[in-house]
C-alpha positions as CSV (number, residue, x, y, z in Angstrom):
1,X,-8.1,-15.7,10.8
2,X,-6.4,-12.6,9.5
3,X,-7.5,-11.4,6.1
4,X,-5.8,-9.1,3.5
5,X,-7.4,-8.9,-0.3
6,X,-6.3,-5.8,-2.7
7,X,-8.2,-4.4,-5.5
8,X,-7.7,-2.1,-8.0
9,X,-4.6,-2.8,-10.2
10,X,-5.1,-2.7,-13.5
11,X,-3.1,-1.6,-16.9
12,X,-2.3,2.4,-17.3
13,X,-0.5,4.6,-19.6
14,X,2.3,6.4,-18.5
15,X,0.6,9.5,-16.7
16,X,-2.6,8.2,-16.2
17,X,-4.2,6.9,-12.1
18,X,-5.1,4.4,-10.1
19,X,-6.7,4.0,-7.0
20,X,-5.7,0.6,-5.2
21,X,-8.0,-0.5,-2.1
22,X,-7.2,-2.9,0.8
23,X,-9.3,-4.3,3.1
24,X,-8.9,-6.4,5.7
25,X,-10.9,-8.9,7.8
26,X,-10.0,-10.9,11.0
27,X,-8.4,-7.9,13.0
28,X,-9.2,-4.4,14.9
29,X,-8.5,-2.4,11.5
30,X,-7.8,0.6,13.9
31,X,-5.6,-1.3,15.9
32,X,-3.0,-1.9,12.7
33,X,-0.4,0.5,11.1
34,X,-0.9,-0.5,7.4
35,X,1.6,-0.2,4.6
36,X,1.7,-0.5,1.0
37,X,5.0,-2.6,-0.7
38,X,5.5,-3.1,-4.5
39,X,7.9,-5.8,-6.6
40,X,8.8,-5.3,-9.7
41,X,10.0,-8.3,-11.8
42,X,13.7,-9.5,-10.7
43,X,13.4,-7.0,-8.0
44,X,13.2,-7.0,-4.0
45,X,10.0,-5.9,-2.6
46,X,10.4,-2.2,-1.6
47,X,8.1,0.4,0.8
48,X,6.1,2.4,-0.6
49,X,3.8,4.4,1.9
50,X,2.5,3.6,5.3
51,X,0.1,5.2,7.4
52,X,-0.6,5.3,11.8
53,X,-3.8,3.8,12.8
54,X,-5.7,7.4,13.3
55,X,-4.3,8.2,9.8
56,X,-3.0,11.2,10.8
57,X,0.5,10.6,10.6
58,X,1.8,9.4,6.4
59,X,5.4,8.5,5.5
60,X,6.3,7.5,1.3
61,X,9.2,6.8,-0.3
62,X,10.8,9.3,-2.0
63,X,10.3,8.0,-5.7
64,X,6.5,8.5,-4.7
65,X,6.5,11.5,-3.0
66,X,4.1,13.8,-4.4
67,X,2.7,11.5,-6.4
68,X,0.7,8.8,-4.1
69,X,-1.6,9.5,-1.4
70,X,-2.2,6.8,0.8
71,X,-5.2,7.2,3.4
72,X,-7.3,5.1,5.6
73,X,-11.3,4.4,6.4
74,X,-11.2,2.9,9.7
75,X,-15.1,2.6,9.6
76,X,-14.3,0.5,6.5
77,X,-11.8,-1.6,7.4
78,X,-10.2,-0.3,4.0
79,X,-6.7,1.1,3.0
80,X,-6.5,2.9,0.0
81,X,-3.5,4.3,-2.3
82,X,-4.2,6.9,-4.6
83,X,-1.6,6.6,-7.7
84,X,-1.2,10.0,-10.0
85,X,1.8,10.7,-12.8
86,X,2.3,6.9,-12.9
87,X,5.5,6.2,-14.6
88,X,6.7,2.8,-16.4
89,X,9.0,2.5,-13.3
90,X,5.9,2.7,-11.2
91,X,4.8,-1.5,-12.7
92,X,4.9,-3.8,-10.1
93,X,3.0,-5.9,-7.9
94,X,2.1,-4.2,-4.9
95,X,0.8,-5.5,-1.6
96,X,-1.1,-4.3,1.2
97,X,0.5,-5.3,5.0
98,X,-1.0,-4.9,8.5
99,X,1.1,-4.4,11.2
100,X,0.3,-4.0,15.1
101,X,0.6,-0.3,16.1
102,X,1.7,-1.3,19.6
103,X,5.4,-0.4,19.2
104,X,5.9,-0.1,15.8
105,X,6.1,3.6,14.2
106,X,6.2,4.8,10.7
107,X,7.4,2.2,8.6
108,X,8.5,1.1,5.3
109,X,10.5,-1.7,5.8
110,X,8.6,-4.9,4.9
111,X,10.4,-6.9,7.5
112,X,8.0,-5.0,10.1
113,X,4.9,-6.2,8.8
114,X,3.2,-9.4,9.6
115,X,0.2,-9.9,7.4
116,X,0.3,-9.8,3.9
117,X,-2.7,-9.8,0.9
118,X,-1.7,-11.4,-1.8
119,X,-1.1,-8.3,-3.8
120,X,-2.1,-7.0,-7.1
121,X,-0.8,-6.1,-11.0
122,X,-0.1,-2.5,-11.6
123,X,1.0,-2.1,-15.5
124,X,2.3,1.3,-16.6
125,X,2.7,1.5,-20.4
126,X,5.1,4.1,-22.0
């Protein structure tokens, strides 16, 4: 049985970080392209980053560009996303996803992803 929990969220001020961790049981963590989603209140869930199964290969959306860092421990079985310069636009729930690398690139789109943690609350206070 396939596993995803996230950690980390918390409540920030605008300009402050956070460091959200994934980790997932039940699978060949190495095996998996793994992705991070967010959904804001009254809002569809959106891509965020992703990352290839060596972790050599990154792709984020461009409203996080520059600011996120996503990144891998495949010894682990952890994802991480390193959150700098949050902004109030930045609160949402956000998810982890695992996806099969077999055949599936770099991808944001959360209809390519099959399992899903249960995701946790990021606040950013203005």
């Amino acid at each position: 049985q396939v596993q995803v929990v996230e950690s980390g969220g918390g409540l920030v001020q605008a300009g402050g970080s956070l460091r959200l961790s994934c980790t997932a049981s039940g699978l060949t963590f190495d095996d998996y392209t793994m992705g991070w989603f967010r959904q804001a209140p009254g809002k569809e869930r959106e891509g965020v980053s992703c990352i290839s199964w060596t972790g050599s290969r990154t792709y984020y959306a461009d409203s996080v560009k520059g600011r996120f860092t996503i990144s891998r421990d495949n010894a682990k079985n952890t994802l991480y996303l390193q959150m700098n310069s949050l902004k109030a636009e930045d609160t949402a729930i956000y998810y982890c996803a695992a996806e099969s690398a077999y055949g599936l690139g770099l991808s944001i789109n959360p209809q390519d992803f099959t399992y899903w943690g249960q995701g946790t609350q990021v606040t950013v206070s203005s």
